[in-house]
N, C-alpha and C positions, 0 to 999 in steps of 0.2 A: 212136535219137537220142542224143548225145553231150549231158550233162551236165555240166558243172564245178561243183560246190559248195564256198564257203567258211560255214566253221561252226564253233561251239565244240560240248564236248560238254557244258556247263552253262547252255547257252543252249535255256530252252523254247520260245522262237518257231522254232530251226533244228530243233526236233522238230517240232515243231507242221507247218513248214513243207516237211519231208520227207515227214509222212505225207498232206498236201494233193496233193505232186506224185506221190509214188504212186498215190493215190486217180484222179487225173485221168489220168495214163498208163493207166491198168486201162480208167478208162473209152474213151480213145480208142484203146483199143487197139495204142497205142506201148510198143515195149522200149526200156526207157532203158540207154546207155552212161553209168554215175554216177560220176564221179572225185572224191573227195573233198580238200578241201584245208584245210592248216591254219590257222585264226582264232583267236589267243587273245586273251581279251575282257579279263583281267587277267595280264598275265605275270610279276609281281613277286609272284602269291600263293603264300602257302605250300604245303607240303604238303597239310595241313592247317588251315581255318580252326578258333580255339578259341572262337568264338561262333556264334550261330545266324545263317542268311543274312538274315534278318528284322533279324536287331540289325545285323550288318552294312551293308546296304543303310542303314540307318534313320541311321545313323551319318555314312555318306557321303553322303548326299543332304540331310544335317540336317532328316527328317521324324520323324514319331513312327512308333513299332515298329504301333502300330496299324494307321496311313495303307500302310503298306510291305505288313501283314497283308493287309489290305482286297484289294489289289490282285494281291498273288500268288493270291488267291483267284478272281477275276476271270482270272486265267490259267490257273488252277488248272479250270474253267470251259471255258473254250478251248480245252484240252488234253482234256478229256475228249468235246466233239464230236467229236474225231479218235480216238477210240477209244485216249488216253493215260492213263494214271491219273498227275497230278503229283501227289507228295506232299513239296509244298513244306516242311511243317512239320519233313521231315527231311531235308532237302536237305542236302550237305555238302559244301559248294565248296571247290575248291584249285586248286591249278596246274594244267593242264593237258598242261605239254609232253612228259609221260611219255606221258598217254593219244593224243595227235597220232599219237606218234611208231610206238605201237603199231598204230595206224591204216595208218600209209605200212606198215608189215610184213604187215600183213593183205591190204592192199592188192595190193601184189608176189604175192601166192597166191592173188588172187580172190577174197578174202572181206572186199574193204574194207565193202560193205554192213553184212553180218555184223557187223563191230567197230563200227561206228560203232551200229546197232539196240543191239547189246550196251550200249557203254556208254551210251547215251541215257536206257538204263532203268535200270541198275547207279544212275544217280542221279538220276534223277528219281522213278523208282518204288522204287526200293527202298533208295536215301538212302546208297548205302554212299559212302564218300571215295574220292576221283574220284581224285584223285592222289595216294595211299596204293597198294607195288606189291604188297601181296594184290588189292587190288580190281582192276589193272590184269590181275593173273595169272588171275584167277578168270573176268573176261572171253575171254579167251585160251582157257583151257581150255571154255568154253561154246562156243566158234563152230570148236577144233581145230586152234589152233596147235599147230606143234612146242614142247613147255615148255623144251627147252632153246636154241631158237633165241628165246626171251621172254627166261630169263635171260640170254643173250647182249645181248639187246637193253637192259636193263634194267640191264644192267654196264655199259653202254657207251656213246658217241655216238653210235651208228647212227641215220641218218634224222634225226640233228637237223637236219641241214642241206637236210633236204626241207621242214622246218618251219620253218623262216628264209626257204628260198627263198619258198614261199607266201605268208607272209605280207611280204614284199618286192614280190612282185608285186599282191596286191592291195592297198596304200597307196602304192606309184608307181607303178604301171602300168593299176591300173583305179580307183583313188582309192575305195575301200574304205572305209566308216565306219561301218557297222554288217552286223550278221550277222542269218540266214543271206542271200547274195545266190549268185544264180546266173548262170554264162551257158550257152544253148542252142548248140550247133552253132557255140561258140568265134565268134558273131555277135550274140545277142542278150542281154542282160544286164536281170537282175530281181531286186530289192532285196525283202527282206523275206519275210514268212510270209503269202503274198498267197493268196486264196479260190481255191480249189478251179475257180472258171471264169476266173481269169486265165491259172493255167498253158494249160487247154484252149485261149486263145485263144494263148497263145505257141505252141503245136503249132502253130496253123492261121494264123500267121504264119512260122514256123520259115524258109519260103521268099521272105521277102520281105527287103529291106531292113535292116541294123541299124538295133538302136530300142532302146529303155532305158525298162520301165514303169514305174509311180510306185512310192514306196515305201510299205511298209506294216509291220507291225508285226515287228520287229527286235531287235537286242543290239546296243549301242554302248561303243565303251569298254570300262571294267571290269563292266557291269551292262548286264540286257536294259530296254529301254525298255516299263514298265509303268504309263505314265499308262493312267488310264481312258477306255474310249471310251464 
């Protein structure tokens, strides 16, 4: 079955909610066709952020550093039913359009899964700078890129314009406004990091009619949406 996925790689519900639809393809016994596409949640961030995502967030939402605490923990929580370890405390957000970009390349070779698992963890488990190009390199070499077809990539605009294109199409074409969303078989369309038996029921509708399930827990904007439930 053909997947289309829009996603950040600093957004923990688009992990959250890859390791849900994995989970439920094993169960039903579906091979998924996964295409990855690009969603950046902040595109004017730096390289590197010089604060912690905690002061961050805390800043932009005008909450306290605590309130922001509380809650990544809560996801933090989330993340580990699915067998993720977040370690928000060292999370180190930045741009993203390097790590996309690396993505569409791996992608081209078969190994878009690979990059995307890669960097997932690169920052959420192991906190390194997401859009820093050691971290993008180190990725690359874990999943068998060619290193010189990455500095090639990483000199250059290659795939930028795969990463425009995407995200073009999902905010005028499929009106997009938060990550991760999916659609099945280029028919059915699913918003959010939805439980483990919504995907099973999108399998055992896959044949029916287009339909769009509700949404559930997601990245909007520059930040993942982490009220409490």
């Amino acid at each position: 079955m053909r997947v289309d996925i829009w996603s950040d790689v600093v957004c923990p519900f688009c992990y959250i909610g890859k390791k849900r639809l994995e989970a439920a393809a094993t169960e039903a016994g579906i091979e998924l066709e996964v295409h990855w596409h690009s969603f950046q949640l902040d595109p004017e961030a730096p390289v590197r952020q010089e604060i912690s995502n905690s002061e961050r967030l805390a800043i932009k939402y005008n909450r306290t550093v605590a309130d922001v605490e509380d809650m990544q923990r809560n996801i933090a929580e989330m993340a580990k039913a699915e067998g993720i370890e977040f370690n928000w405390e060292g999370a180190n957000s930045g741009n993203t359009f390097n790590a996309h970009r690396l993505i569409h390349l791996a992608q081209s070779k078969g190994l878009g899964n690979e990059a995307k698992e890669a960097l997932f963890f690169s920052y959420m488990t192991q906190g390194l700078p997401i859009g820093e190009r050691e971290t993008l390199e180190d990725v690359a070499a874990r999943i068998g890129l060619n290193p010189v077809e990455v500095d090639d990539l990483l000199d250059s605009n290659e795939y930028a314009d795969f990463v425009e294109f995407d995200q073009e199409v999902a905010r005028d074409q499929l009106k997009v406004t938060g990550v991760p969303f999916f659609v099945f078989d280029q028919r059915i369309a699913l918003a959010g990091a939805q439980p483990k038996e919504v995907f099973l029921q999108v399998f055992e509708k896959a044949a029916e009619a287009p339909q769009t399930a509700a949404d559930a827990d997601q990245c909007h904007d520059t930040s993942c949406d982490i009220e409490q439930k």
